[in-house]
C-alpha positions in Angstrom: -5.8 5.4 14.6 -3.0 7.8 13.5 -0.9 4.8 13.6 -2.7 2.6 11.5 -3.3 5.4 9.0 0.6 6.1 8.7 1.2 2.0 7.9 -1.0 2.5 5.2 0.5 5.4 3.5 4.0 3.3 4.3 2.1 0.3 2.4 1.0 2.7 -0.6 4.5 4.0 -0.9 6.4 0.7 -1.0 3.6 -0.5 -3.4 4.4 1.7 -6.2 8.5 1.2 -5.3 7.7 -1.7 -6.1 5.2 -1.3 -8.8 7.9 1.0 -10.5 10.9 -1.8 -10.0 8.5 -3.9 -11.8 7.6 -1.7 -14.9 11.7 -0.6 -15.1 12.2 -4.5 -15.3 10.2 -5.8 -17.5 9.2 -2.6 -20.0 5.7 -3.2 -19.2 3.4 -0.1 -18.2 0.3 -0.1 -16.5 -2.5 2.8 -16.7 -2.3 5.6 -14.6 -6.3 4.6 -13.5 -5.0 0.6 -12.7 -2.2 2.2 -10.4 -4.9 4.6 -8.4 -6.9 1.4 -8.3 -4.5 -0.9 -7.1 -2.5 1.8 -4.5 -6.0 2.8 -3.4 -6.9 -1.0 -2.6 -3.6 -1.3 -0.7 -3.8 1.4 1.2 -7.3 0.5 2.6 -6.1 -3.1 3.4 -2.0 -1.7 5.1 -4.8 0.7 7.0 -7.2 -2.1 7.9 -4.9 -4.4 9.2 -2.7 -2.6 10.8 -5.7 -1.3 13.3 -7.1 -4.5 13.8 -3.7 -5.8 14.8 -2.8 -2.7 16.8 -4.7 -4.2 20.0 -2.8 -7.7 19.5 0.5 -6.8 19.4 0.8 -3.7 21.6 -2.7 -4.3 23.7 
């Protein structure tokens, strides 16, 4: 579980690199709330899938 937890803060992180790459690029910025929003869904999906393939590829 500490695993899985860990990819998802590595998923979060490299979501707003990227995020931030995008919004240096272009001069477009999002709101603070649709950055939460979209880091918070991330996170709960790197999380999610990284325990359910935890038993696949290491089981």
């Amino acid at each position: 579980m500490k695993a899985s937890v860990l990819w998802g803060l590595v998923g979060v992180l490299a979501f707003l690199v990227a995020l931030q790459g995008y919004e240096l690029a272009t001069g477009y910025r999002y709101s603070p709330a649709v950055k939460a929003g979209a880091a918070l869904a991330v996170g709960v999906g790197a999380t999610g899938l990284s325990y359910l393939a935890e038993g696949r590829l290491f089981g």
